[in-house]
N, C-alpha and C positions, 0 to 999 in steps of 0.2 A: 575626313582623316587629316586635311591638311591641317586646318581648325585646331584640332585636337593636338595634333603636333606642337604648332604655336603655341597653346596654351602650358603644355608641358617643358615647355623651352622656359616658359616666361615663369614659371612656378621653380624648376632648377635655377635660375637667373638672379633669383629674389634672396634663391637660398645661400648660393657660392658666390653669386656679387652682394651682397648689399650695402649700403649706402659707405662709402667711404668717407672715414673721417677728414676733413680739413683743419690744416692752423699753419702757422708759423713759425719757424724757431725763436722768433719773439715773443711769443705766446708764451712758449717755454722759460725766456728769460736767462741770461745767463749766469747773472750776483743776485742775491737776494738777500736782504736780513730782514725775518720776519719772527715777531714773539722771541727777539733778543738770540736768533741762531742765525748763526752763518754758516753758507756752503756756497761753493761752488759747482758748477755742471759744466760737463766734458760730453762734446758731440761726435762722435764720431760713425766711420763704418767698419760693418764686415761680413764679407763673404761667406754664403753657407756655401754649402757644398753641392748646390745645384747652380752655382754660379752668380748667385742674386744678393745684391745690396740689401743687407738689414740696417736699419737706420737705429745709433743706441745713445741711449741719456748714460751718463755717470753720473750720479751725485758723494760730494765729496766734501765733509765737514770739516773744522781747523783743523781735528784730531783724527788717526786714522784709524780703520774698524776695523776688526776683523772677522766682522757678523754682518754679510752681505741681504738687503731685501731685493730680490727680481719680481720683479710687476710683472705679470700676466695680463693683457687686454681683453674687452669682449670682441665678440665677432665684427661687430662694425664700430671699435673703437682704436684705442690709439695708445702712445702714453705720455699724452696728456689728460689719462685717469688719473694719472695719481700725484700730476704735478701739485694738487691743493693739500696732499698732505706731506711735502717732501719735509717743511719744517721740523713736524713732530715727528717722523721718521731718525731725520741726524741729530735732532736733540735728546734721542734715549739714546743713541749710539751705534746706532746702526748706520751700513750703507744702504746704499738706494741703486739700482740698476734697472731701467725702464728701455725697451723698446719696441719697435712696432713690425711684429709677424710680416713675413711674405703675403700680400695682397690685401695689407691695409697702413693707412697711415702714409707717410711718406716713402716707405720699403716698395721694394719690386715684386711683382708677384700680380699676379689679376686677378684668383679665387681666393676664396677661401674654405679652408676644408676641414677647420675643426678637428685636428690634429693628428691627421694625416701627414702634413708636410710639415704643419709648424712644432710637433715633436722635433724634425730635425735642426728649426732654426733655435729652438732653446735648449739642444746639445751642443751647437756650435756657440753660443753665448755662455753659457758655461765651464766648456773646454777655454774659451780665452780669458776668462776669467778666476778661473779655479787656483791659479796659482796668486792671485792675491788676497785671496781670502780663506779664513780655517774654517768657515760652516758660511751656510746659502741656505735660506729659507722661502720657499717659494711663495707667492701672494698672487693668487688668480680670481677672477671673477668670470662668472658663467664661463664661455668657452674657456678660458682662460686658467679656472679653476680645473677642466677638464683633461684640457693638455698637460698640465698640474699633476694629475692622477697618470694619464698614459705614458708620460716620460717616466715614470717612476716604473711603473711596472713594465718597460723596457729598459730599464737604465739600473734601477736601484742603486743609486749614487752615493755614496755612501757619506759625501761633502755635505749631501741634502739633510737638513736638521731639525726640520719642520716645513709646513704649508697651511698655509692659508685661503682656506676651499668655500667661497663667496657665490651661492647658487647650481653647485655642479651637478649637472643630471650623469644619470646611470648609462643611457645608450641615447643615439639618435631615432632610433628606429629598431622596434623589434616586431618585428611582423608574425611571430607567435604570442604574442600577448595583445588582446583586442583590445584592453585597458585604453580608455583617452590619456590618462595620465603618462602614460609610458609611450607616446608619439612624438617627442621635441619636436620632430621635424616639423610635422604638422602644425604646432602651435606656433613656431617660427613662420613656416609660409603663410598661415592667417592671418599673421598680425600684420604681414606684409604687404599680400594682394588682399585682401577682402574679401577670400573666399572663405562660404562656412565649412567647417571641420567636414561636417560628416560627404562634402564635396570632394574633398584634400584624402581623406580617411579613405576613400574606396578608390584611389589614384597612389595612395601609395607606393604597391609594386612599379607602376609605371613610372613614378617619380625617382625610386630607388634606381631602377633600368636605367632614366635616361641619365642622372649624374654620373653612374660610373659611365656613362660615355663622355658627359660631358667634360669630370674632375680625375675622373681615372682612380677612384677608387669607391668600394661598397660600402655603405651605410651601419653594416651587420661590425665593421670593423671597429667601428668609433662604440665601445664599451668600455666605460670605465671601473664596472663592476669585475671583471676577468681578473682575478689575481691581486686584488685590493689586499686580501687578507696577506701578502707578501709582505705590505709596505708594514714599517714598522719605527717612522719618526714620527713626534708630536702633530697630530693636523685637529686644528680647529675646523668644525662645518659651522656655515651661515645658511639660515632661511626664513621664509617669507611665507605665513598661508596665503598672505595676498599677490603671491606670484601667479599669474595666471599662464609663463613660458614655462617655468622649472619649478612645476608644484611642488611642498614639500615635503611629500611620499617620495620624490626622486632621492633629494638628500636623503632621507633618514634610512630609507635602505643601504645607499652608500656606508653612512655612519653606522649601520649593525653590522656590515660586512667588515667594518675595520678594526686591526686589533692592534693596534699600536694604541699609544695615547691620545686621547681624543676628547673631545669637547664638540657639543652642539650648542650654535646661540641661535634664537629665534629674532626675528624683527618684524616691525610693522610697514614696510615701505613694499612698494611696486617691484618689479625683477631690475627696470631701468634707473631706479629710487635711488639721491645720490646720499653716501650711506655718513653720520653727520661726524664729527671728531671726537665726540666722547665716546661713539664707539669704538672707532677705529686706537684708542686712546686705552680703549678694554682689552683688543687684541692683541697690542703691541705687546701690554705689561704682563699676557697670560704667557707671550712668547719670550721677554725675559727674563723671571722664571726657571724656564725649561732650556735657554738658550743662554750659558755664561760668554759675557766676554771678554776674550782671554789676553795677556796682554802679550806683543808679539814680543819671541825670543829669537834671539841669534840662529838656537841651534834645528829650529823648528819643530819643536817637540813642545808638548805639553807636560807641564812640570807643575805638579799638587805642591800650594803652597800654604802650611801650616802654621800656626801662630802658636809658638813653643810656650811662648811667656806670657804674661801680663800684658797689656799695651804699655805701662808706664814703666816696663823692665830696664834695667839700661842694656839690656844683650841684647834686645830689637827680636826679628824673629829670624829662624834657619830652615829653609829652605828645605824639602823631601821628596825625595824623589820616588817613583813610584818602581819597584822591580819590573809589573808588567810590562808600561813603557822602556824602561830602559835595553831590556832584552828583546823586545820587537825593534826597537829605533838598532841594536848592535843587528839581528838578524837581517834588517832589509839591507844594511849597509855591507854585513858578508856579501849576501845574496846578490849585490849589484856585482862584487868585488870578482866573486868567481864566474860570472856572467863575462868578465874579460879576459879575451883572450890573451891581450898584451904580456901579462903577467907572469915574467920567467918561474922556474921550476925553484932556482934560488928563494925566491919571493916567496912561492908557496910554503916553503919551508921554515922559513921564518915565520910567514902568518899561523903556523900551525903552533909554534912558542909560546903567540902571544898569550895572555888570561883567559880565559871565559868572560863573558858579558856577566855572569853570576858572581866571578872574583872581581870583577872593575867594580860591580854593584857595590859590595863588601870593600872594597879598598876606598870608596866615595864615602862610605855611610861613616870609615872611620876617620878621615879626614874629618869629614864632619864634626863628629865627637869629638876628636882633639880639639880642635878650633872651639868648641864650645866652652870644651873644659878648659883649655886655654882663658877664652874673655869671661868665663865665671871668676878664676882665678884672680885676673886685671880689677875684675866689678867688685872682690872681697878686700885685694890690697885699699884699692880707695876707699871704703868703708873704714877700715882702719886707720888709714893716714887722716883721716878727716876727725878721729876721732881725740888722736895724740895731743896733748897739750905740752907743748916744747917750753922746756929751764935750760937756761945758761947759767945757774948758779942754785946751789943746795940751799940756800934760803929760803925759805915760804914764800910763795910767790899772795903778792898784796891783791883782794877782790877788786877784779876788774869793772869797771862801770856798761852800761849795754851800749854805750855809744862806741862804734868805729874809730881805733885809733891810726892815725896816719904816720909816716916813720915823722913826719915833721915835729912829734911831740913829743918823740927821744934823741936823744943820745949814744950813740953807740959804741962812738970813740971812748966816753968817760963810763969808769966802772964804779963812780961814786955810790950810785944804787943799783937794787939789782934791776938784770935786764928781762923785761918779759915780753913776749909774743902773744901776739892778740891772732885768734882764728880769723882769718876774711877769708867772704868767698871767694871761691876762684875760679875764673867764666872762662869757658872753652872755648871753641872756634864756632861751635854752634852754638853759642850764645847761654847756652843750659849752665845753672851752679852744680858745682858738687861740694 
């Protein structure tokens, strides 16, 4: 029995420790120009709420984004996965947010558990970071892809604007499906110890037992198929038939359960296969796309901007606003207003004077119009002035030659002949003739 013991320690041990990644923050690098981009990376930490140091990359282009990518790691990796694509990441314009879960990597934490606990370290990376970004798209690989899913279907975050789901299996364990294919665990702990399946396959219960002793929590919980069909942002699935960890029967069940926008790609590499730039180069521009980015405004609203004119119009274009946003942005801002108590009874009273969010709409929209009809007006006088041919004198004005003539080649003081006015253009501040 003792035997037995031991060896179920060492089969849990393989699963919730494995091999921890190593490197430096050298490795990481701090300045980088590579393929003519620049950014820099910001190292910092922060506390989740079990008390534990998360270790986290920023990466941070000349120009600032407002379309965040968070790296997700594998189980015994780091995020130094994805330091080799940070380039092409800030070069379409996105940011980049990389760091390393509770109990891998540089962070604190001794297990790992496959998103039991690391659900809550990428709520706490996202709560400190949500207020600098307008959409977050998450990018996981295996576990990573996993946690991907189960934050979502406990969170349903509404900042989240997509994912990118790179091998993710359905459950670790389901003990009512005799399936090989639907045992992760299993196939994780062989590839680990060098025990055959069908060894690992009839210890299961006993393996599931001892982790929630050891991790403190059940096997049955890690499913990411539970309420998939909730989520409902863009997610691309990746797989591999030559995954021998996370066959991909695991994906594509995922991907029929999903009913948002989706996309499956196939590839030809290992579960550990490192995945090459032109892929990752496919992913990006499917998630551009679907994912605008939007340029930051004062008032932090999103504002639909329309192109009234021609490009070559000289009114440029006017701006439109959208009623639904504009009556959500006035109702959150009531709703904060009457949330204060401070707010005398005078004050109420007043507030109750002011327009409707529907009369501001309408009193914007005619502003607008005026100003329009305003510089249409401006853009027709010039039309006209441009066209005028100005006489100082009721005599026939003599055919002008095409060349430019300068005042140096009249007279203006003498009225021996008459005086005429030659059109020149006349260049603005912005350098353009009219």
């Amino acid at each position: 029995m003792k035997y037995f013991q031991n060896g179920l320690n060492q089969i849990c041990q393989q699963i919730i420790r494995p091999a921890r990644a190593q490197y430096t923050l050298y490795d990481l690098s701090s300045f980088q120009i590579q393929e003519e981009t620049q950014y820099m990376r910001e190292d910092f930490d922060i506390i989740n709420p079990r008390q534990e140091v998360i270790k986290v990359s920023q990466y941070i282009g000349q120009q600032k984004s407002d379309v965040c990518i968070i790296y997700l790691h594998t189980a015994n990796g780091s995020r130094m996965e994805v330091s080799k694509y940070v380039s092409m990441i800030i070069k379409n314009g996105f940011g980049l947010i990389s760091f390393d879960f509770t109990g891998s990597g540089m962070s604190d934490g001794e297990i790992v558990t496959y998103g039991h606990r690391e659900v809550e370290d990428l709520q706490t990376i996202i709560t400190h970071f949500q207020s600098s970004y307008k959409q977050i798209i998450l990018w996981g690989r295996s576990m990573g892809s996993a946690i991907a899913i189960q934050y979502m279907q406990k969170f349903n975050n509404l900042i989240i604007k997509g994912m990118i789901l790179d091998s993710p299996f359905v459950c670790l364990l389901d003990v009512n499906n005799k399936l090989q294919q639907d045992q992760v665990i299993l196939q994780m702990a062989s590839s680990r110890t060098k025990i055959p399946n069908f060894i690992l396959k009839s210890l299961s219960t006993f393996v599931s037992n001892e982790l929630k002793k050891q991790a403190g929590f059940d096997l049955d919980e890690i499913n990411c198929i539970k309420k998939i069909s909730q989520i409902k942002c863009p997610a691309i699935f990746v797989t591999s038939k030559q995954d021998a960890i996370v066959p991909p029967e695991q994906t594509e069940k995922l991907f029929k359960a999903y009913t948002g926008i989706k996309k499956i790609q196939y590839i030809n590499q290992q579960h550990n296969g490192i995945r090459d730039h032109s892929f990752i180069e496919t992913l990006i521009q499917w998630f551009k796309k679907r994912t605008p980015i939007f340029e930051r405004l004062g008032v932090g609203t999103q504002i639909k901007q329309k192109i009234m004119h021609k490009s070559k119009n000289t009114l440029g274009s006017i701006k439109q606003v959208s009623l639904d946003l504009y009556k959500e942005r006035s109702s959150t801002l009531e709703h904060q207003r009457s949330l204060n108590d401070s707010i005398s009874p005078r004050q109420k009273i007043i507030d109750q004077k002011k327009p409707t969010a529907e009369e501001k709409y309408n009193q914007l929209l005619e502003t607008q119009r005026s100003l329009y009809v305003d510089r249409s007006a401006s853009a027709q006088r010039i039309q006209i002035s441009n066209s005028i041919d100005y006489q100082m004198s009721p005599m026939p004005l003599a055919p002008l030659s095409n060349k430019i003539i300068t005042s140096s080649q009249h007279n203006y003081f003498s009225h021996s002949k008459p005086i005429t006015f030659t059109k020149v253009p006349h260049k603005t501040k912005d350098g353009t003739h009219f």
